[in-house]
Structure formats: C-alpha cells, structure tokens
C-alpha positions in Angstrom: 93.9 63.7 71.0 94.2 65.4 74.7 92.5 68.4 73.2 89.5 66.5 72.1 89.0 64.3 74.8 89.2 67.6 77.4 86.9 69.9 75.1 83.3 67.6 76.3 84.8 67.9 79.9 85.1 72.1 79.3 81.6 72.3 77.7 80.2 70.4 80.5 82.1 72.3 83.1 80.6 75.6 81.6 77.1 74.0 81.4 77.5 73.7 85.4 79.0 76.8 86.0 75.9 78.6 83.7 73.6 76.3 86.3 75.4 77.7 89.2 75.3 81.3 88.5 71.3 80.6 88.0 71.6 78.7 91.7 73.6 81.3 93.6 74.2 85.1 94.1 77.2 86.9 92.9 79.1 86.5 96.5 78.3 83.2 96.6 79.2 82.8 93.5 82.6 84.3 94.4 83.3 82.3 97.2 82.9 79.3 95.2 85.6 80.6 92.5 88.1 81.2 95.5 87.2 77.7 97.1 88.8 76.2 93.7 91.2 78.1 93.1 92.2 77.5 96.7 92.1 73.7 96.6 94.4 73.6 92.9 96.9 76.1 94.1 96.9 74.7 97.4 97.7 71.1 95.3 100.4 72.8 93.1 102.3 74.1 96.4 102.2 70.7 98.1 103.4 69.5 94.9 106.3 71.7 94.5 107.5 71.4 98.5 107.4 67.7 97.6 109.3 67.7 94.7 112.0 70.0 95.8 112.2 68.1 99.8 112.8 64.6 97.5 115.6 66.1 96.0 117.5 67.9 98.2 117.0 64.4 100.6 118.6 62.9 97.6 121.5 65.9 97.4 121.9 65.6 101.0 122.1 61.6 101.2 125.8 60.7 102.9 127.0 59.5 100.2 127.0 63.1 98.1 128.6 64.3 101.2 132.0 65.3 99.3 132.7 67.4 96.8 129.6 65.6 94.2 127.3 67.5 96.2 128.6 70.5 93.8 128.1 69.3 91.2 123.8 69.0 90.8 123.3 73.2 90.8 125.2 73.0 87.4 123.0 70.2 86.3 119.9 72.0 87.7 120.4 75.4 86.2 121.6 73.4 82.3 118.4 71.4 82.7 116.2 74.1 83.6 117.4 76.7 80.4 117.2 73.0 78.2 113.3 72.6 79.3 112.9 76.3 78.7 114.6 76.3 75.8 112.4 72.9 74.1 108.9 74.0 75.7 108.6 77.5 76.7 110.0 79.8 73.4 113.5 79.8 75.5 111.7 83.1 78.0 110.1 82.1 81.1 108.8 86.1 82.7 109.8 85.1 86.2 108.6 86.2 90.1 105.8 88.4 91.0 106.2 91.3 88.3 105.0 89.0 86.2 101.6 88.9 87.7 101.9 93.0 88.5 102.5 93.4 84.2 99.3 90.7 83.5 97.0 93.0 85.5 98.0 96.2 84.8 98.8 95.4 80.8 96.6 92.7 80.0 93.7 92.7 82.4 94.3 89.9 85.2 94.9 87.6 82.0 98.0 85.0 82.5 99.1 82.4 80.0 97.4 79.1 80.9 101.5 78.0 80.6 102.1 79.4 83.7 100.1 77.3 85.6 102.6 74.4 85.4 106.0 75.9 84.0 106.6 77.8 87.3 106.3 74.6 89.2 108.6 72.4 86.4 111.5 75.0 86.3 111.9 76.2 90.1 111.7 72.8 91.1 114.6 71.5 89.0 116.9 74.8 90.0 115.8 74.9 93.6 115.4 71.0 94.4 119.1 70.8 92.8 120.8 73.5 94.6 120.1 76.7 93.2 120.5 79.5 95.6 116.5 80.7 95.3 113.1 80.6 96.7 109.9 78.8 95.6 107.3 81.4 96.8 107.8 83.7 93.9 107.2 80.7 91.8 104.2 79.7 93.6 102.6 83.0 93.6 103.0 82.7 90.0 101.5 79.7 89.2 98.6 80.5 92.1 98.0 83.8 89.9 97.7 82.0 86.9 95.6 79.5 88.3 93.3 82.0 89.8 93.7 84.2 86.5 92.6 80.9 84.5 89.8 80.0 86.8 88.3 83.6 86.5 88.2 83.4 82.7 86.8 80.0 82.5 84.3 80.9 84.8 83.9 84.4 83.2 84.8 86.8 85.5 85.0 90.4 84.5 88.5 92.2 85.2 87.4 93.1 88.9 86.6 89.8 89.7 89.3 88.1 87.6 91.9 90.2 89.6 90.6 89.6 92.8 90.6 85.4 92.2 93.8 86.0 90.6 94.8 87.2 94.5 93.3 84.8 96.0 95.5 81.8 93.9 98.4 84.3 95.1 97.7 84.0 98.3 96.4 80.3 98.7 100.0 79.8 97.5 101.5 81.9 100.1 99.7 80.2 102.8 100.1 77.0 101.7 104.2 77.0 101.5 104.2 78.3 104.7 101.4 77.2 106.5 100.1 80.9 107.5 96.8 81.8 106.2 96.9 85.8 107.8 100.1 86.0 105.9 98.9 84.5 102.7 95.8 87.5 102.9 98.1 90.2 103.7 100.5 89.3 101.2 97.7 89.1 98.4 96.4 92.6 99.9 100.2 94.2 100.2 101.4 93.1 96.9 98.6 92.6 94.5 95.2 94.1 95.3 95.9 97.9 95.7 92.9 98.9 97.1 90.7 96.4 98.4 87.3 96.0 99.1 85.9 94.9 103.0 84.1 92.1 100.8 87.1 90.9 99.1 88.5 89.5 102.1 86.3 87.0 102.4 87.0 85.2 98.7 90.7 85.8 100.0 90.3 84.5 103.5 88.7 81.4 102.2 91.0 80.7 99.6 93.9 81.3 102.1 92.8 78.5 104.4 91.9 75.8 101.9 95.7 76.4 100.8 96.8 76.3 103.9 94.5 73.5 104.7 95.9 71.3 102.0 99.6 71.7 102.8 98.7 70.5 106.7 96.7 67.6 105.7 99.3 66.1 103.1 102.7 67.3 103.6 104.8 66.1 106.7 105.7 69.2 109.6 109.3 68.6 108.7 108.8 69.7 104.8 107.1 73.5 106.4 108.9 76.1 108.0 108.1 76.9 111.3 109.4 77.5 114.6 108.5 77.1 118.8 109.8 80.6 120.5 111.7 79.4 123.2 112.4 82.7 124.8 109.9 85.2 126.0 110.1 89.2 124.7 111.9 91.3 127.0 111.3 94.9 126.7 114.8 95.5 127.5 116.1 94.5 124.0 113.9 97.1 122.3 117.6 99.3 121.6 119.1 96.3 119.8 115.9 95.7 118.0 115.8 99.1 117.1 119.6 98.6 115.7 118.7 95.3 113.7 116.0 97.1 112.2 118.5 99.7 110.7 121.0 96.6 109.7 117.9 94.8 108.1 117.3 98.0 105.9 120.8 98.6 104.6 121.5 95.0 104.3 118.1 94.7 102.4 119.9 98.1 99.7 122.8 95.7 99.5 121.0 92.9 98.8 118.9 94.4 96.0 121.3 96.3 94.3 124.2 93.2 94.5 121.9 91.0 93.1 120.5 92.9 90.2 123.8 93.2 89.2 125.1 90.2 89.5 121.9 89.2 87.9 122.2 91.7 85.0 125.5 90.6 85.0 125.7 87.0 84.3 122.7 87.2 82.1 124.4 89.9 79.1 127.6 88.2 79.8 127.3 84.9 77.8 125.0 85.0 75.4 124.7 81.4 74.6 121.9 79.9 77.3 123.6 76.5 77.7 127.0 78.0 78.2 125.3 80.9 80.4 124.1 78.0 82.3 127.2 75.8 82.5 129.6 78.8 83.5 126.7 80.4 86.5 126.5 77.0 87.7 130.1 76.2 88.0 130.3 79.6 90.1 127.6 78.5 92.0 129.1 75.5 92.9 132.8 76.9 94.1 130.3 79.1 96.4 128.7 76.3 97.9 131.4 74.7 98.5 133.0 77.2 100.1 129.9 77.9 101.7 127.4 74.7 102.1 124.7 76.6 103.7 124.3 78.8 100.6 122.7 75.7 98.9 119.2 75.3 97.9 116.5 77.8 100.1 119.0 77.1 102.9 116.0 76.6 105.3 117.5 73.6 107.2 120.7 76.5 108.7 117.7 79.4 109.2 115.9 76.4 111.5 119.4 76.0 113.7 119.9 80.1 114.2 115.9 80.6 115.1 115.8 77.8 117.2 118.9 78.7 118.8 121.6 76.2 117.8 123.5 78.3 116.0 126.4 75.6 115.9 125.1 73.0 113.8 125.5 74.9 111.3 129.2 73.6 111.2 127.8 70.4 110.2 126.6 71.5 106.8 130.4 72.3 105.5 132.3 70.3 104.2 135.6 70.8 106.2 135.8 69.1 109.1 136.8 72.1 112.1 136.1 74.0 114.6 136.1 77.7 113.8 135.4 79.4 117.4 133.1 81.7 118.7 135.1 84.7 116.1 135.0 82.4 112.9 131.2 81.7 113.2 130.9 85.4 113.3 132.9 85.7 110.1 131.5 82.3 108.0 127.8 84.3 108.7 128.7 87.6 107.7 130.5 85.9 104.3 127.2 84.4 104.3 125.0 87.5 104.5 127.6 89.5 101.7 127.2 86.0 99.4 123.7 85.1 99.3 122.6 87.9 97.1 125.5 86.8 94.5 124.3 83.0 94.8 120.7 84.0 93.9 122.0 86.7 91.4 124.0 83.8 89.8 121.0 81.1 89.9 118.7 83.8 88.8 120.9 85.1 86.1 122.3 81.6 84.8 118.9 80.5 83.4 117.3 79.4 86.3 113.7 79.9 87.7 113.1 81.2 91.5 112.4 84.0 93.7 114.2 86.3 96.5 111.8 85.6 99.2 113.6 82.5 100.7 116.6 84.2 100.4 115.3 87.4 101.9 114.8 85.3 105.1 117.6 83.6 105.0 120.2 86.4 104.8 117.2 88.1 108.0 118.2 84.8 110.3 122.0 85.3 109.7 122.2 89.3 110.2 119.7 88.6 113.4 122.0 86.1 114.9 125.0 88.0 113.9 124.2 91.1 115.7 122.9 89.1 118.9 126.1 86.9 119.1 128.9 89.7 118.5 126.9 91.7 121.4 126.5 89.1 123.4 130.2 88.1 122.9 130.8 91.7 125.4 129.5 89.6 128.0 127.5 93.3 129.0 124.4 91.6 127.4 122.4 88.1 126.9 120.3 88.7 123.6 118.4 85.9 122.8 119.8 84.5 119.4 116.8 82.9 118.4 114.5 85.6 118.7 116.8 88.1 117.0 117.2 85.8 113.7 113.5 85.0 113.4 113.0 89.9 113.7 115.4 89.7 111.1 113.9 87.6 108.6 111.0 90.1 109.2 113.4 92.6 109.0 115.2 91.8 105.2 111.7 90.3 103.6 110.4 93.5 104.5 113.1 95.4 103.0 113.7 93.5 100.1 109.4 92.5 99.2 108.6 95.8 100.4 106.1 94.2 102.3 106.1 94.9 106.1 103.1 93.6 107.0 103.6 90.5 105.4 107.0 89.8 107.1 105.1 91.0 110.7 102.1 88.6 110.6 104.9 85.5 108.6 107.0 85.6 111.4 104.4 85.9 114.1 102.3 82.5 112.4 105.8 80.3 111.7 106.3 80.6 115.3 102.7 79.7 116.5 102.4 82.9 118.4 102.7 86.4 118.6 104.8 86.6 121.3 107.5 88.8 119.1 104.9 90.7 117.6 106.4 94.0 119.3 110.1 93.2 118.1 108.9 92.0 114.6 106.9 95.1 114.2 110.1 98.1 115.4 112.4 95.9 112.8 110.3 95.6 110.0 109.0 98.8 110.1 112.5 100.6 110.3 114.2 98.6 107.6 111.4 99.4 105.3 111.3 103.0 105.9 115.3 103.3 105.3 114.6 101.3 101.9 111.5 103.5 100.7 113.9 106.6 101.7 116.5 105.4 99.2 114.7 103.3 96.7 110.5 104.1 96.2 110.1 100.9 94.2 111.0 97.3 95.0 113.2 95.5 92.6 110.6 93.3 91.6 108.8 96.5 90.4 111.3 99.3 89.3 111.1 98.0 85.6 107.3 98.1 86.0 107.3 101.4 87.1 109.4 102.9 84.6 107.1 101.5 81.8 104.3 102.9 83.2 102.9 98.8 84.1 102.5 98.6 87.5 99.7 99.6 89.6 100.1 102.0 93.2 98.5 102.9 95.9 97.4 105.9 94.1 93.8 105.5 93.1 93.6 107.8 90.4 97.0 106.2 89.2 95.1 103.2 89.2 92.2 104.2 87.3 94.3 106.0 84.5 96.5 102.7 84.3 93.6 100.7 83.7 92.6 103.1 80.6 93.8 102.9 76.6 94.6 106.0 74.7 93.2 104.4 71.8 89.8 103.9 73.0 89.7 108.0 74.5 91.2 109.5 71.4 88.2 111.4 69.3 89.1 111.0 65.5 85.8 112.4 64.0 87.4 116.1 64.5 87.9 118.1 60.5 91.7 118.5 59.2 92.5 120.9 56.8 95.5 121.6 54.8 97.9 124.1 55.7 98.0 126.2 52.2 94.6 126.2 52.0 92.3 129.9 52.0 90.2 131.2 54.6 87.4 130.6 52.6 87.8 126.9 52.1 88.0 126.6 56.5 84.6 128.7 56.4 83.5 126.1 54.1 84.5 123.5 56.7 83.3 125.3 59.6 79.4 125.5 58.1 79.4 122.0 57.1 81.2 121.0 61.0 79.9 121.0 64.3 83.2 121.2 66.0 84.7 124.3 67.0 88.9 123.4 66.5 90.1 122.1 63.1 93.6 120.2 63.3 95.6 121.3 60.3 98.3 119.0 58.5 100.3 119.6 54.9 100.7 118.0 52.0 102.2 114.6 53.5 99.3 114.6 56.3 101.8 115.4 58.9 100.3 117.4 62.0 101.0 121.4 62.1 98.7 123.1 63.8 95.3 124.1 65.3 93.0 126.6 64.4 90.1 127.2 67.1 86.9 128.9 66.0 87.2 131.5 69.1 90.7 133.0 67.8 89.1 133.5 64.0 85.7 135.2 65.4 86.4 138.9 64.0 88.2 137.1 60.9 85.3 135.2 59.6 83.2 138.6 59.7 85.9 139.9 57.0 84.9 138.4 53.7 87.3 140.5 51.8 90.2 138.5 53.6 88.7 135.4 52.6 91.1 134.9 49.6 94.1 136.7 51.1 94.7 134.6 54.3 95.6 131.5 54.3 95.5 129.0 57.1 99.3 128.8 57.7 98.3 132.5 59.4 95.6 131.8 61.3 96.9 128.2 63.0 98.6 127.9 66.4 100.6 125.2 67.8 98.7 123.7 70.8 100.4 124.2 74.0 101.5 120.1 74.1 100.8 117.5 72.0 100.3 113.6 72.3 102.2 110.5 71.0 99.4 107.2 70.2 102.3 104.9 72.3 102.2 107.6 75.6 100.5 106.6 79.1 97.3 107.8 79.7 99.1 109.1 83.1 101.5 111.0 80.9 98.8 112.5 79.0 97.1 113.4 81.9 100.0 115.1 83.6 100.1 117.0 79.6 96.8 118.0 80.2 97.3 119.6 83.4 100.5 121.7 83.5 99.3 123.2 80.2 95.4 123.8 81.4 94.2 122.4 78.2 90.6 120.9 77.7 92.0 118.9 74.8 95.0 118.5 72.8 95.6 116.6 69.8 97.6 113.1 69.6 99.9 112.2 67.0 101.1 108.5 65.3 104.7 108.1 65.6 104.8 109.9 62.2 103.3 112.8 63.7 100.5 112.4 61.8 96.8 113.8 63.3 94.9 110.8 65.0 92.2 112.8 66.6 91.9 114.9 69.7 91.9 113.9 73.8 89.9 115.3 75.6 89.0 116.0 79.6 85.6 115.0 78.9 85.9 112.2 77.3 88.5 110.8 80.3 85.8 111.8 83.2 83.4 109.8 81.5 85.6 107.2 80.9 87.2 107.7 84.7 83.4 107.4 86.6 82.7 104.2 84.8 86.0 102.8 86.5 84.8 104.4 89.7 81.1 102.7 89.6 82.9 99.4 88.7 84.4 98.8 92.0 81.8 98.5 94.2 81.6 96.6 97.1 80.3 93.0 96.0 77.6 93.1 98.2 76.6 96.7 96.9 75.6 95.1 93.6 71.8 93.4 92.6 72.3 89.8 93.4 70.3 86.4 92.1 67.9 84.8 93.8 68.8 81.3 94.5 
C-alpha cells in the first residue's frame, strides 16, 4: 500500500526535478542536490544524537546506578543482531569501507537500506552502552542518502560521488557542529582528488548539516569545548612526545581491536549467543571501568576541560584512588578501549572507531601531562594536552590528519592550539603510515583491489571493467591444424595475431603474422607444419576476474601491446590491448572536468 501511495509522489518529484534542470544550470543545479542532501542528513544526525542522549539519560538515571547499569550493553548488542537478523538478511557492511567499496565497485550506488539501518542499529548498541562511535554510522547513512539523492535526481557517477560526499560530510558536521571539519573529512576520506568547484556543493551541504544540529539539538547533546589555557611555546617538546605516544598508541589500538574483533566474531558462530557472551564481557569491563560505556564523551569533557577528577564519579566504587591510581585507572583505560569496541563491534553490534579514537586521545593527553606534571619540574596544561591527543589518535587511527587538526580547532571555538594540534597529529600519522600504509578501515579494500588512492591513474584504472576492454572478435585456431588452413584464416582476417586453443577450446598459444613472414612465402611447407610449431606462449597472460591495475602492471614489465585473457578455465576470451585502455583512460580524463568547465543551461 506504502509503495503505491509513494510512487505518484516519486513521479511528481521527477516531473520537478526534469522542470528544474530546464530552470537552472548544471552548478546550480548541483548546489541544489547538496542543499537536500544536507538538510536530510543533517535531520538523520539530529535524530540519531537524540536517540542515543535519551538513552544513555535513561542508563545513567540514579536509580541504574548499581550494578543494572551492566546489564543494557548485553541487551543492546542481542537486540541489535535480532533486528539485523529479522530485517537486514542477518549482514549489515558496517563504517566507512562501506562507502569506499560502493564507489569504487559499484559506482557511488548504496542500498536505499542504508539510509535508515545505520541510524536503527548504532543507536540501539551505542544508546545502550556499547563501547562505539556514531560517526561511522552517520557517514554511512549521509552517503547513502547523498548516493540515493544523486540517482533519483540522475546524476552521472562524477556527480553521484561527489553528493554522495557531501551527505558524508553534512553528517560529520552535523554530529559535531564543525562545518570545516565535515569538508575536510569528505575531501580526506572520500573524494580523492577533488575539483576547486566541488567545494562549493560540499561547503554548502556542510553548513545546512551543521545548521540543523544548532537549531534543534540542545549544546549539552554536542561536543565541544572553551580552551581555558593559552598555547605556550614552551610545551612544543612534550607535544612533540605526545605526538609519538598518539602514533604507537594509535598501532595498538588498530591491531588490538581487529583482533579482538576478528576474534569474538569467528568465535561463536551462533549470532544470538555471539551476542549474549560479547555483551556479558562488555559489561564485567564496564563495570570495572564505567567510563568505558557508551562513546564515553561525558569523561573526555572532564579531562579537556580540565577536571580530570570527576571522573571518579562515573565508577561504581565509592574511593579515592590518589594522584598514582588516576594515573593507572587511565592508562587501564587507554589498553581497554580498543577491546571494548573490538567486543561491541565483534558481538553483532553496529558503530564506528571514531568516538573511541578520541576518547582513548583525551586519556593518553592527560596521562602524559599529569605523570610530567607529577615531577613538579613542569606545569603542562591537562586540558590542552587531552584535547592534541584526540587529534593525535583520530589521526592515527582515521588516517586523517587534517580532519583531527581543523575537529579539534572548531570543538573548541578557536584555533588557539592550532600549532600543538598540528606537531601531534602530524607525527602520530607519519609513525602509523611508516608501519601500516593503509587504515584498518581500508586494508581489506586494498587487498581486493576496491578502494580508491591518491594515485590518479590508480583511480582511473579502478574505475574500469576488464570485461568492457577485452577485444573478442580476434580468429582462434586449433592447435593440430596445417599451415595452410592459418593462411586460409589469415586472407579471410584482418588481424595480424591468431590465438590458438585445442580440441577442448582451452588457450595454448599465439601465432603473430610477423614471426611466420618467410614461412608463408614457402608453399611447399604448407602441409608439413603444423601450428603446434609455429605458436608461442605470450610473455603473460590474463585471467577475466583480475584488476585492470593488475593487468596493467602485466602489460608493462612484459612490454607487450596486447596479451590475451583467459576464463577461469583458461579458455581464450579475446585480447587486451594498450589501445584500447588509452582510449578508454582519456574518456575518464575528459569526464572530470571542473563543473564550471562544462556547457551550462540557460535559465
């Protein structure tokens, strides 16, 4: 009945959008799309932040002060795997690889079911307790809403991927109130090369997201900060040092969790035991550990404001641990969090390692500034130091340094650290990049051959099929045959290389028409040689399922114009050639011109 009633409304919808493309030129056009796809995402964040702050009121209430406060991350994480299990095939593809696979495999196209299952799942998990974040979720569901927009307002793959950003990065801005960050994230992340003209779609998209999370949601629900000391210049050593802790903390934090991740989730192969065992170690951590519950925002806001000490007040017990036991509670802290998250993640439920990356940033910041100020030699300021190393892990961890920088620098409604934020994160992400080239988000990615770079003419090669290159009009011929029948083949042919197969059609050879020159000028050989003698195996051959990247890199160590490409059965499909992948590699190239470069409409 739904279905019904909403396909009038989509035929109307399209009916305006055909009158607005008459109306407007292609930027404006553009700036529309982004406009939209702003205000929804925008909407979807607000609504997410809502959902999740009701909750963990509800968790937090006096009353679940005891040991019952346990008990909801069990009941998150079983609910969340039930809901995926009754209305999502059981397999939700979770955090922002998700959107790197849709544009690299399936051009900017996401699932119209991620627009809203992103927002159902994390907010159970996360609103319940579950150690994760809800921007990887958000930048999900603001991809697919920008993917979803771009198609219904039909969008070519350029365009679709560029929207598709912008709902990423409305998202972004709208959690956290910071519009810059929400571009550069898009631009860091998602859009590997960019365009001066796609900033402005982005921009605008940015601030409506941002703009709906100011208007609606209370300034207790987002996360930001008032510096209340200035820079000193005389910290830059200790900065330096933090940024070196925030890159080997962000290698332990990746490689803890995937394991614990990896872990949990081959473990137990039943989902609703999976979930009931991860949650019930979830819940002995947080008890243990209250702070570890939830995105664990409320403890980040004591240690960047500087009152480090209320943090006692979210455990349980009832003590006073001293200067040396707040010291040890945040380093357990720092060494846990990626096993919480890898247990949330793991058990079934839906999140991201953005909130934690800032989390576990704020504790090794204030840890290093309160054990060196416990020397009495020095006065760090605590607050400063845990907001540089949330900048400091996020980048490590996101691989995304300018992101954390310009983050940091708009939570705290000034630039005032921008010096600090940018020696920290800039260290900690050379150190990772050193040891690990891709983020964990992307290392799967990569290995497939999925994932876009900041190599263009990785890019380009990505964004082509084997399938469509492969030339399949080229002559075979059978191996036993004579000489005389491939003369035969070569006057009625305008090629000049025959692929030759045997009986079962199986690929065995080539034979080009400058090796057999002097031959064919030899009819008294016509009946004595046969083709097995006058073949040649090419110098590499090519498999129907391999990257075009791989057959490229084929292509080049062997200096061959062409070479043939096989079925998985090694039969002959046709020949690839250089040609053919320049012509195909210039139409990419005059595809991704500036949107102002391009004829535009009249209005």
């Amino acid at each position: 009945m739904l279905l019904k009633l909403s396909r009038p409304v989509v035929a109307r919808y399209q009916a305006f959008i055909g009158w607005m493309r008459l109306k407007l030129n292609r930027v404006q056009f553009m700036v529309y799309t982004a406009i939209l796809t702003g205000i929804v995402t925008g909407l979807a964040a607000v609504g997410l932040k809502s959902v999740v702050h009701l909750l963990q009121e509800f968790i937090s209430q006096p009353g679940s002060r005891k040991f019952t406060f346990a008990i909801f991350p069990i009941l998150g994480l079983i609910i969340t795997v039930i809901i995926t299990r009754l209305f999502f095939n059981g397999f939700i593809e979770k955090g922002i690889g998700m959107v790197l696979r849709s544009v690299a495999r399936k051009n900017a196209f996401i699932p119209l079911s991620d627009t809203y299952k992103h927002l159902v799942t994390a907010s159970i998990t996360v609103g319940m307790g579950g150690s994760a974040g809800l921007e990887a979720p958000i930048v999900a569901t603001g991809s697919a809403i920008g993917s979803n927009t771009a198609r219904i307002h039909q969008l070519d793959f350029k365009e679709r991927s560029l929207i598709l950003a912008c709902g990423a990065a409305a998202g972004i801005s709208a959690v956290f109130n910071a519009p810059v960050a929400g571009v550069i994230f898009a631009i860091e992340i998602l859009l590997t090369e960019t365009i001066v003209s796609y900033f402005i779609p982005l921009i605008i998209a940015s601030v409506t997201g941002a703009l709906c999370s100011h208007i609606i949601l209370k300034e207790s629900i987002l996360f930001n900060f008032k510096l209340k000391q200035a820079f000193d210049y005389h910290n830059v050593p200790f900065y330096i040092l933090l940024g070196l802790m925030a890159g080997f903390t962000s290698l332990y934090y990746a490689r803890v969790f995937k394991k614990t991740e990896h872990g949990v989730h081959q473990l137990i192969k039943n989902p609703y035991l999976k979930a009931l065992i991860a949650g019930c170690l979830l819940a002995i951590l947080i008890i243990a550990f209250p702070p570890l519950l939830g995105e664990g925002y409320p403890t980040v806001g004591f240690l960047a404001n500087g009152e480090p000490e209320k943090i006692i007040q979210a455990f349980l017990y009832q003590f006073e641990p001293g200067m040396w036991g707040l010291l040890l509670i945040a380093g357990a802290i720092i060494l846990l969090k990626p096993v919480a998250a890898g247990i949330t993640i793991g058990g079934g439920g839906n999140g991201g390692n953005f909130a934690p990356s800032l989390f576990v940033g704020a504790y090794l910041g204030f840890f290093l500034s309160r054990i060196t100020n416990l020397t009495k030699w020095f006065s760090l300021p605590e607050g400063n130091f845990s907001l540089a190393g949330m900048a400091g892990v996020l980048s490590g961890i996101m691989y995304c340094p300018l992101t954390a920088i310009f983050l940091i620098a708009e939570i705290t409604n000034g630039y005032e650290l921008f010096i600090p934020l940018m020696i920290v994160s800039s260290i900690s992400f050379f150190i990772v990049k050193h040891f690990e080239p891709y983020s964990m988000e992307t290392k799967k990615l990569v290995r497939e051959g999925q994932v876009f770079t900041h190599k263009k003419e990785d890019n380009i090669l990505q964004q082509m099929h084997l399938g469509e290159l492969v030339q399949d009009e080229y002559e075979r011929i059978g191996i036993d045959k004579k000489l005389s029948d491939l003369v035969a083949l070569i006057k009625s042919s305008n090629k000049n290389i025959f692929a030759v197969v045997n009986n079962e059609g199986k690929f065995q050879g080539i034979i080009e028409l400058n090796d057999i020159k002097k031959t064919l000028f030899e009819p008294r050989l016509f009946e004595r040689t046969t083709v097995k003698e006058l073949m040649k195996k090419p110098p590499a051959t090519i498999f129907e399922n391999e990257s075009m990247k791989k057959a490229m890199d084929k292509m080049d160590y062997t200096q061959s114009w062409y070479l043939p490409v096989l079925d998985k059965d090694k039969r002959f499909l046709g020949f690839l050639s250089k040609t053919r992948i320049f012509e195909k590699y210039r139409e990419s190239l005059a595809g991704k011109a500036d949107l102002y470069d391009e004829e535009e409409h009249e209005p």
